[in-house]
Every structure is written in C-alpha cells, then in structure tokens.
Rosetta silent file (secondary structure, phi, psi, omega in degrees, C-alpha in Angstrom):
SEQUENCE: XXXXXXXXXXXXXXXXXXXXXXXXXXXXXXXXXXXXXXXXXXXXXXXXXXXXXXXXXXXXXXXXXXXX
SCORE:     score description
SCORE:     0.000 S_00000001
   1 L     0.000  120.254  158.346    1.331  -42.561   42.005 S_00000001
   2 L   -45.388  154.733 -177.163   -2.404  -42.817   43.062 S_00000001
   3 H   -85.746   -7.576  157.785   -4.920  -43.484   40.622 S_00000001
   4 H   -97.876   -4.369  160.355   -6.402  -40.218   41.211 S_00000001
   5 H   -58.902  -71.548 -179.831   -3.466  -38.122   40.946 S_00000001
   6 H   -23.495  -44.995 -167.790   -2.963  -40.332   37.673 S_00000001
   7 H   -91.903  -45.237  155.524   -6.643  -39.263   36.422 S_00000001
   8 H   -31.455  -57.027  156.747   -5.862  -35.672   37.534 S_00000001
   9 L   -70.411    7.715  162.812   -2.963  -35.009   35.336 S_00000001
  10 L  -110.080   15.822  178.352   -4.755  -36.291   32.449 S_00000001
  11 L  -130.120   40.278 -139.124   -7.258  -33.526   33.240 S_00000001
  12 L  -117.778  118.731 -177.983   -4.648  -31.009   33.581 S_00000001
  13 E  -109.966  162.166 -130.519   -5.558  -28.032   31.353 S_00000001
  14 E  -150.087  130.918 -175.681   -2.861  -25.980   29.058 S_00000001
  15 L  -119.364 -169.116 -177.852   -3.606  -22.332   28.359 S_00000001
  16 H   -46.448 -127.609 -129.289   -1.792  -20.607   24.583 S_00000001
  17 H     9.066  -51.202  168.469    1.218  -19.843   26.062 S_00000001
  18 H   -88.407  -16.140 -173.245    2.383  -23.573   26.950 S_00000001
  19 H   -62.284  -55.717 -167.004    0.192  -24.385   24.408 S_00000001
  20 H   -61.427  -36.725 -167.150    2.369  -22.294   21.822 S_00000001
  21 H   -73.655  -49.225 -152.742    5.966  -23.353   23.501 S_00000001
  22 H   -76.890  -57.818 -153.072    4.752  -27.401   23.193 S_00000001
  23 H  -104.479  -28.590  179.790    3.518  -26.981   19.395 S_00000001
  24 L    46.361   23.821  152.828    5.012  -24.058   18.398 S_00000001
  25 L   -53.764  138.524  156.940    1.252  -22.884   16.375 S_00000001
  26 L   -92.246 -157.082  170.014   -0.004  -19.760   16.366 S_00000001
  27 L   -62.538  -27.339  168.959   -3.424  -18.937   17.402 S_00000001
  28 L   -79.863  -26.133  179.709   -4.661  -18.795   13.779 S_00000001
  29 H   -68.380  -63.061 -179.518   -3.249  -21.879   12.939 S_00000001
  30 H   -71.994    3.528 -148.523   -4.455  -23.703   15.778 S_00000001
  31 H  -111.288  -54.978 -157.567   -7.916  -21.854   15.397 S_00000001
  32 H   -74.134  -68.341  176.298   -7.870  -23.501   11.790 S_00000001
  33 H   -48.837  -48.342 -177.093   -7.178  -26.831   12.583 S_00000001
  34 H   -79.757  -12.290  136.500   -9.538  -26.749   14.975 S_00000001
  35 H   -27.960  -41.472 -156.123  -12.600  -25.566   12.836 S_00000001
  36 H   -90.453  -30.278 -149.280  -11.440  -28.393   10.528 S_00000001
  37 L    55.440   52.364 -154.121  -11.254  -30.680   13.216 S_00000001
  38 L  -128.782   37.756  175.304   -7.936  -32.100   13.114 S_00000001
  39 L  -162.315  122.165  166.633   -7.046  -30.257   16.701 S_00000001
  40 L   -67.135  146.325 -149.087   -8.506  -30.689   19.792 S_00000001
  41 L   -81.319  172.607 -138.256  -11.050  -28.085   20.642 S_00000001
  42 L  -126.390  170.743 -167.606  -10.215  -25.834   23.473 S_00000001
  43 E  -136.002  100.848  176.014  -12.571  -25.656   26.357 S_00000001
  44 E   -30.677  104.841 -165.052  -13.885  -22.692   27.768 S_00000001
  45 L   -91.740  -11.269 -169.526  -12.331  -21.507   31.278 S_00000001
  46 L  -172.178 -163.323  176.519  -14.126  -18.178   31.811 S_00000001
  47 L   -79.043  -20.455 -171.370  -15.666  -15.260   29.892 S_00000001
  48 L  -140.230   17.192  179.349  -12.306  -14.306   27.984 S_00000001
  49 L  -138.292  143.228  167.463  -10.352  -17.364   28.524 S_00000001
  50 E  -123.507  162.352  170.928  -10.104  -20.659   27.098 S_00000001
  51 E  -150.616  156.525  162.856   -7.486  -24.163   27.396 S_00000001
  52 E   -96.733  160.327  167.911   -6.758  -27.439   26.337 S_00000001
  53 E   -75.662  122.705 -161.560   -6.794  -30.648   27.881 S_00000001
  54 H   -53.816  -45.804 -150.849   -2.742  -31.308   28.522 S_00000001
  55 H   -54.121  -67.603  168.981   -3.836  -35.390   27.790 S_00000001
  56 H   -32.395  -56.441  142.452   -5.685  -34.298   24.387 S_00000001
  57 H   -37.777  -64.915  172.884   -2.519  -32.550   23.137 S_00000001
  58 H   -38.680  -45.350 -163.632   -0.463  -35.200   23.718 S_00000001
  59 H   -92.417  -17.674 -178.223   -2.156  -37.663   22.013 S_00000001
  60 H   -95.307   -0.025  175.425   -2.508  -35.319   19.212 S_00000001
  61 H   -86.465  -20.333  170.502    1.391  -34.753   19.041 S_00000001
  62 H   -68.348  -50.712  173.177    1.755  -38.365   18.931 S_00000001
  63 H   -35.918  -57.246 -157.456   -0.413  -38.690   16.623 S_00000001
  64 H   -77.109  -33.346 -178.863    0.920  -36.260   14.198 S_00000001
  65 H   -92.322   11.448  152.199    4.289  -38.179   14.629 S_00000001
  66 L   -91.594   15.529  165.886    3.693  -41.545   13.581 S_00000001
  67 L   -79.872  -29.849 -162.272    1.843  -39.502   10.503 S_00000001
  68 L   -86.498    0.000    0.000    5.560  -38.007   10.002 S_00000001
C-alpha cells in the first residue's frame, strides 16, 4: 500500500449509520459524550449532515478497551 492511500484511509469519514453498527450508541449518547468530551467530535459535511473521522473512532474503541 502507498503512503497516500495509507494517509487516505485514515481520513476516511463514517456517517451515524456505520457509526451506530461499529459502537452500537445512539445519537444521544454519542451527542453526550461528545459535549463531555470523551468522544470524538463529528465534523461537519454539509448543511444537514455531519461524520466522523473512521481513524478517530478507532482509536477511541481501543481506547475504551484497554479501560475495560
């Protein structure tokens, strides 16, 4: 793999839906956390849409499981 493909799929953005399937959060939940700041914030994609960074997620699922 090139190193920009490599930097591309760590820029890969995640909208709820896969968000929801990966994490299994709802929107208020994940809303919550992220107010608190213990979820990364979501990034605006348009006027009525927002996503996460796939990379950011990751690292925060990892996270939570060496916490578990």
């Amino acid at each position: 793999m090139q190193q920009s493909e490599t930097a591309h799929d760590s820029m890969r953005i995640i909208r709820f839906p896969e968000l929801h399937r990966r994490i299994g959060l709802s929107r208020t939940q994940i809303w919550r956390l992220e107010k608190e700041g213990e979820f990364p914030k979501s990034i605006p994609l348009g006027k009525n849409s927002k996503g996460w960074i796939e990379a950011d997620v990751i690292a925060w699922l990892l996270e939570r499981r060496k916490v578990a």
